[in-house]
Residue, then its C-alpha position, 0 to 999 in steps of 0.5 A: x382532701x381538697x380545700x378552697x381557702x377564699x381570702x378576705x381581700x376587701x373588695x377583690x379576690x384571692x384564692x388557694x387551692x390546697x390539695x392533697x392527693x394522697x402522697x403530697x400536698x401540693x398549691x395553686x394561687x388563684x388572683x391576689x389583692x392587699x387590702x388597704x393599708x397592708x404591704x403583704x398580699x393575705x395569699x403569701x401570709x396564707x401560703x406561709x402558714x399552710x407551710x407552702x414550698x411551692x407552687x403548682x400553679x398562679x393563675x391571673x383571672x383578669x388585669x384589674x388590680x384588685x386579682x392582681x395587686x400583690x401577686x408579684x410578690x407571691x411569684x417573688x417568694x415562690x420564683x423557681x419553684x413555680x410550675x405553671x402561670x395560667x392567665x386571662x387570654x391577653x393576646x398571646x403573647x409569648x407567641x407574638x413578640x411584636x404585640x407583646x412589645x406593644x403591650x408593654x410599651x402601652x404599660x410603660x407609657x400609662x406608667x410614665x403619664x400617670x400618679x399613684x393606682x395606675x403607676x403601681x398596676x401598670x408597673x406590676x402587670x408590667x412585672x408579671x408578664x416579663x416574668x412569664x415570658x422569662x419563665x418560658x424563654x428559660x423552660x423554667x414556667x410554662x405559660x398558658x392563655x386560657x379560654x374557651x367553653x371548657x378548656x381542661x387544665x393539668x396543673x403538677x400534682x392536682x391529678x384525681x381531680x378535674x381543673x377546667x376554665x369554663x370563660x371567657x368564650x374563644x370569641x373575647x379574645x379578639x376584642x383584647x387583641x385589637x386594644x393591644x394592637x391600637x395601644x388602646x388609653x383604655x387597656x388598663x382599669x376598665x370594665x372591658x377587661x372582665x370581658x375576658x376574665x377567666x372563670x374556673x370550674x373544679x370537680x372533686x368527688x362529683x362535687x362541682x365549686x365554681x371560681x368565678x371570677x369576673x366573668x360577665x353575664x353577657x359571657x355566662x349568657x354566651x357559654x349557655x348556649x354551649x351548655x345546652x348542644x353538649x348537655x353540660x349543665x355546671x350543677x356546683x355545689x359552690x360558687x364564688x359569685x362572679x363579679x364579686x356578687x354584684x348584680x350587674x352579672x349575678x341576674x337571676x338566670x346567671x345564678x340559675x346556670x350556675x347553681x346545681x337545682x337542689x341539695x346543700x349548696x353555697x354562694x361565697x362573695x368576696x368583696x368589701x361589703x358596701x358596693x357588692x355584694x349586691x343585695x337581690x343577689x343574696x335574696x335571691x340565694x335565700x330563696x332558693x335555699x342557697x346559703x351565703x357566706x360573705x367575706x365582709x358585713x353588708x349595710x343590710x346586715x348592719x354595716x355603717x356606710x362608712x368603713x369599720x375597725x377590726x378588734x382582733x383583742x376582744x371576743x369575737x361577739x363582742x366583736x361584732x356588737x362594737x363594730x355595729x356600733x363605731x363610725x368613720x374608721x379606717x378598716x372593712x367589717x368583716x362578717x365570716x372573713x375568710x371562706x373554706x370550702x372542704x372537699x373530701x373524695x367522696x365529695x362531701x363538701x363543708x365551709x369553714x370559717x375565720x368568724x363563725x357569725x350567724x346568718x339570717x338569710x342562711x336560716x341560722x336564727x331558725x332554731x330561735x324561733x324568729 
């Protein structure tokens, strides 16, 4: 059994893999992110519950720092008891001291002329990457930049299922390398970094769920051609919608190659609600009969323009009717919250989910009759 909890981060990402191959159970960490006004990443308060010991693997999709925030203190929790750190192609640089100094000097140097965000990002991308490279000097972490159309990934106890980054393309490295090398003002926070974001293919019981982090559709656009010399259409089944939905890299024919053309499937954004996901994006899953589960209320769906409290004490229906109704608080409105997506070996696939609220672009009020 395999099971995909997509985390309710607020505007971010988060995921677990949780599988059990039929002797142990065994984890991996995709991204993290605290929401504002949390200490805790939800990932670790997850990992926790499910009983976690260790983990197979983390993987850093990109360096922003709503995939990142937090996950310091996963590998804290877990340290020594980690197998492999998979991250976005950041230059090699393990194998390349020299660019790995000025990697960090940059880092130091956002740190030391900056206040607030970009102190705390730098700091903890700082912290991850010295980790990594400790890990591998001392043999006790093997850490892989990962890119490339298909590159497979073999993660301690994860074997009858298949783990493959499907982005960035080998060609985005470059560019990265370069800012490093120039000690680039922009290498920390901007959009060139979802350049090189990877983007996670898993394969259970012919069922295809795609992670996408925030690959970009110039990069969907890229691997396409791919796709079609090796006639490797992804077909998923699910797909956490790249970029957290937003329109900018879900265009139709990003969602096209992504989607299987038929049967039961689902698109799974993890974002606030306000910025993303983008509506055209959900319209577009309801006319293709994709069904959506997002992490948080949308303004089309009813949510205020500001941000909305959490009742966590009354009835989950009554619930949602008081948050429709409040304005001007400090929390995001959740929708389905938290995402599971249940893989058994013989590829049936379900969602399950922290509020079982109803969807009209799912076809939820079919039944009614409106």
């Amino acid at each position: 059994m395999l099971t995909i909890h997509v985390l309710n981060v607020g505007h971010g990402h988060s995921a677990i893999l949780e599988y059990n191959n039929g002797t142990d159970t065994v984890f991996g960490v995709v991204d993290s992110n605290v929401p504002s006004g949390e200490t805790e990443p939800r990932a670790l308060t997850k990992l926790r519950e499910l009983g976690a010991k260790r983990l197979s693997f983390v993987c850093l999709t990109h360096p922003h720092k709503d995939h990142f925030k937090g996950l310091h203190k996963i590998i804290q929790a877990f340290d020594g008891s980690i197998d492999y750190f998979f991250s976005c192609p950041l230059g090699a640089l393990f194998q390349h001291p020299e660019r790995l100094k000025k990697f960090a000097v940059r880092l130091q140097e956002i740190y030391k002329s900056s206040q607030g965000d970009p102190v705390k990002e730098a700091q903890e991308l700082l912290w991850i990457v010295k980790w990594a490279k400790e890990g591998m000097d001392a043999g006790s972490v093997d850490w892989r930049e990962c890119a490339g159309e298909h590159l497979q990934l073999a993660p301690t106890g994860f074997a009858g299922l298949s783990i493959a980054t499907i982005l960035p393309p080998n060609k985005s490295k470059g560019a990265y390398i370069q800012q490093i090398e120039r000690q680039d003002g922009f290498l920390l926070g901007t959009f060139r970094e979802n350049d090189i974001s990877l983007a996670l293919q898993i394969t259970y019981g012919n069922t295809v769920v795609v992670l996408g982090g925030d690959g970009t559709a110039a990069n969907w656009t890229d691997r396409r051609r791919w796709e079609r010399n090796t006639k490797a259409p992804i077909n998923a089944t699910v797909v956490n919608l790249p970029h957290h939905g937003s329109t900018r890299d879900c265009p139709d024919d990003v969602l096209e190659q992504l989607f299987a053309p038929q049967g039961d499937r689902a698109g799974v954004t993890s974002a606030n609600g306000h910025s993303h996901p983008g509506f055209e994006v959900i319209k577009w899953m309801e006319r293709h009969a994709v069904k959506p589960y997002c992490t948080n209320l949308i303004p089309q769906c009813g949510a205020n323009a500001q941000k909305l409290l959490t009742l966590p004490t009354l009835e989950p229906r009554l619930q949602r009717w008081v948050r429709e109704v409040a304005t001007n608080t400090d929390q995001v409105q959740p929708c389905q919250g938290d995402v599971s997506i249940v893989v058994d070996a013989a590829g049936k696939t379900k969602i399950d989910r922290q509020f079982k609220n109803a969807c009209m672009y799912r076809g939820d009020y079919t039944a009614l009759g409106l």
